[in-house]
N, C-alpha and C positions, 0 to 999 in steps of 0.2 A: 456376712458380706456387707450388709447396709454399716454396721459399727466402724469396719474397716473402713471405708468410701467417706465415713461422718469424720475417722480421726484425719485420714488425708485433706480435709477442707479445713479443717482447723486450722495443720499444721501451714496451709497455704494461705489461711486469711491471716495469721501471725508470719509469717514469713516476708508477708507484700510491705506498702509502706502502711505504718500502722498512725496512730493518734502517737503522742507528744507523752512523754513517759507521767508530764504530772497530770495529764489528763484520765491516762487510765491508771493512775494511784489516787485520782479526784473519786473515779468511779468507786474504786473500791471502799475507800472511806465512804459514800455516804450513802450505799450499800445496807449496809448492818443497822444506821438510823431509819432509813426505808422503812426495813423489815423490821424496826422496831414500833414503828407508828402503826403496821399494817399489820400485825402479829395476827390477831384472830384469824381476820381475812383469807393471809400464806395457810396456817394452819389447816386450812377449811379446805383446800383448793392442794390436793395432790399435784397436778398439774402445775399449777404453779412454783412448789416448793421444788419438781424433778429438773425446770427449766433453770430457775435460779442457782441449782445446783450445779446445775452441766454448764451453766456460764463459769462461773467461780471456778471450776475446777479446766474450763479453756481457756484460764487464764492463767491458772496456778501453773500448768505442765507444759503448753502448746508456748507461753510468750518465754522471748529471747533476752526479757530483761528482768535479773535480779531483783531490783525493787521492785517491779509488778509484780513476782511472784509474790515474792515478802508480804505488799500489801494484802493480796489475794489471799495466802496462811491468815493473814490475821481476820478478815473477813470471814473466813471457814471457821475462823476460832471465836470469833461474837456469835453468829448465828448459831452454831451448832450448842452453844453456853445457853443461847436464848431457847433451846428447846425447837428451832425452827425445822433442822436436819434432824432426821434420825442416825445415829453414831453407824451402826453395822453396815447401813449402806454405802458409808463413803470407806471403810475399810477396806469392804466386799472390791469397792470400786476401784480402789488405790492400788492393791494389792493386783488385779488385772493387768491396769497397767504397768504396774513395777516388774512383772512377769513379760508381760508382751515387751517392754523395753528391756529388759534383762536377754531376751532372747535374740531381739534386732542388736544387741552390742555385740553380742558374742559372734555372729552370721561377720560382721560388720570386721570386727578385729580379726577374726579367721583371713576374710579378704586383704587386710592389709597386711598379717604376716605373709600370706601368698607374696601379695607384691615386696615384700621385702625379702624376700628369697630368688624372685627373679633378678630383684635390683642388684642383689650382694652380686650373683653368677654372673652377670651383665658386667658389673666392675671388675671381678675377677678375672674374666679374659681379656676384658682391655687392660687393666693392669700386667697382666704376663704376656701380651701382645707388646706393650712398651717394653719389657725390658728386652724381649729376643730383639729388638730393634738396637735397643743402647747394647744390649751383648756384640753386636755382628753390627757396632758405626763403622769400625778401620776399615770397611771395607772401600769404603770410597776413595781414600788414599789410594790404593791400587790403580785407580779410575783412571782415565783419560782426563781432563778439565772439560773438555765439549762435553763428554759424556755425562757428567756429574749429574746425576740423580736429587731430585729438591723433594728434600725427605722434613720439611716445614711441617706439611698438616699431619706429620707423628706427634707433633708436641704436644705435650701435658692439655696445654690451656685449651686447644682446641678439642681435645677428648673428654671433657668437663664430664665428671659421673653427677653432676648435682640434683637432687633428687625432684621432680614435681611434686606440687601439693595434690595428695589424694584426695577423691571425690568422698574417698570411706573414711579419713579423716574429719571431714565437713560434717559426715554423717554423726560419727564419733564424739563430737564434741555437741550438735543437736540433742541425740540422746542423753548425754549429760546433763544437759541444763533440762531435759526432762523431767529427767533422775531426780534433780535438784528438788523441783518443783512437786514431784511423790511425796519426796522426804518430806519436805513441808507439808504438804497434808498431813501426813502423819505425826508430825509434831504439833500439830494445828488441832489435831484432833485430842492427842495426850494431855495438851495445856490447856483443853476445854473443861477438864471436870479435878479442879485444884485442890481441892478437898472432898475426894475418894477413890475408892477402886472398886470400879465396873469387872466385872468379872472378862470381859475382854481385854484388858488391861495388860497383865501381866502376860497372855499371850504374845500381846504386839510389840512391848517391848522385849521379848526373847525373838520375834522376828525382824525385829530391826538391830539387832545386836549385829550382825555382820555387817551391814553398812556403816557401822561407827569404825569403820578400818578401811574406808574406802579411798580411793589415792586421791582423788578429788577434793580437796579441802572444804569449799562451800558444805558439802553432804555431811561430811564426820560432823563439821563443829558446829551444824544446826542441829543435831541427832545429841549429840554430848551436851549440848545447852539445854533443851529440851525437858534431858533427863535430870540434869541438872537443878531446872528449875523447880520441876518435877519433886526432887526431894526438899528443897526448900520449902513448898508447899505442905507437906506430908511429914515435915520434923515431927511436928508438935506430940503427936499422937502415930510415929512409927511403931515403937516397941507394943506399944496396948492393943493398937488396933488394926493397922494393915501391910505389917510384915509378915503374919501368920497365912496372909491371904497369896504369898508365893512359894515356891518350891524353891531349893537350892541351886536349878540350876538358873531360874528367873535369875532369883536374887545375887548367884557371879555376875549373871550379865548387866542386871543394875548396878551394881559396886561397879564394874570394870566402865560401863559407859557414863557414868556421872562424874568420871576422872576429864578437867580439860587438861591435854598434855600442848605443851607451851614450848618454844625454842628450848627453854632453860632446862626444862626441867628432864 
């Protein structure tokens, strides 16, 4: 209940008016220098290293703008290189989140197919209401002139189906840039350890293998870059030393998500 209540404030103190974008990509840069002058200190103090964490990570998911997140990944990825974060926790973490926002999307687009189902049958009868009108016009010719019927508000223009913007569309698009903002943890995390593999490794990428196909473009081609860089790092010494350390099915999903696919190609 308290976690819940905690991510609601978040989403509310990134939602109000916030600081000036280079201000909080000032923050984030010098950040990781901080924590580099104060290394022993963070180390020493739990406390400290859980707060510094939970900022970075309200800044990676909770903020509305791309560069902050961006800045935010790369700050996860100094620190975490510096030995500051322990890797599993921000996994354990991410992964929660990517679950609890995976499940608010679905609830969320459930409701707007609803609404797009009322909307269709709502246009539907006015549409077949217009035509029995245009079927049975001659009828007015019949008419007396004083009688004449002002049959104006049938017309098209005034029966406009145009659709309002949905409050679950607002939402829809919130948890995307959430989304966004996961994924970059998790690539924040991969691009932390360049040369090797952690035995959590090869897990994370078979679980991030499905969002390299995600309709949202930011997600795939941060996820494909990643991996990407991922194996440039890892050339040198692939065959000798840390291909053996994946199974077959790991290793389709590395081949398949280390592909950037381009208009052309």
């Amino acid at each position: 209940m308290d976690d819940t209540k905690e991510v609601k404030n978040q989403k509310q103190i990134h939602s109000q008016k916030a600081p000036s974008i280079n201000v909080m990509i000032g923050v984030m840069s010098f950040l990781p220098i901080y924590c580099w002058a104060n290394l022993f200190t963070i180390k020493a103090n739990t406390d400290i290293s859980e707060k510094l964490l939970e900022f970075i990570i309200d800044f990676l998911v909770y903020n509305k703008r791309p560069e902050v997140r961006k800045s935010a990944a790369e700050a996860l990825c100094s620190l975490t290189t510096a030995t500051v974060f322990s890797i599993e926790p921000i996994i354990k973490r991410l992964k929660m989140l990517q679950q609890g926002n995976s499940i608010a999307f679905q609830l969320n687009e459930s409701r707007i197919n609803g609404s797009s189902d009322e909307f269709m049958a709502e246009s539907q009868e006015i549409t077949e209401s217009q035509e029995v009108f245009k079927s049975n016009g001659d009828f007015q010719k019949n008419i007396n002139d004083d009688c004449t019927m002002d049959t104006s508000f049938m017309s098209t223009g005034s029966m406009s189906t145009s659709r309002p913007t949905s409050p679950h569309s607002k939402q829809i698009k919130q948890l995307t840039n959430e989304l966004h903002g996961i994924v970059l943890g998790f690539c924040a995390v991969i691009q932390s350890v360049p040369y090797s593999v952690p035995d959590w490794l090869p897990e994370l990428i078979l679980f991030l293998n499905p969002l390299a196909y995600h309709k949202h473009v930011p997600i795939k081609i941060s996820i494909r870059k990643a991996i990407s860089e991922f194996r440039k790092t890892h050339a040198l010494s692939w065959e000798t030393l840390y291909k053996q350390q994946f199974n077959q099915e790991q290793l389709d999903a590395l081949n398949d998500m280390g592909t950037l696919y381009t208009y052309f190609s």
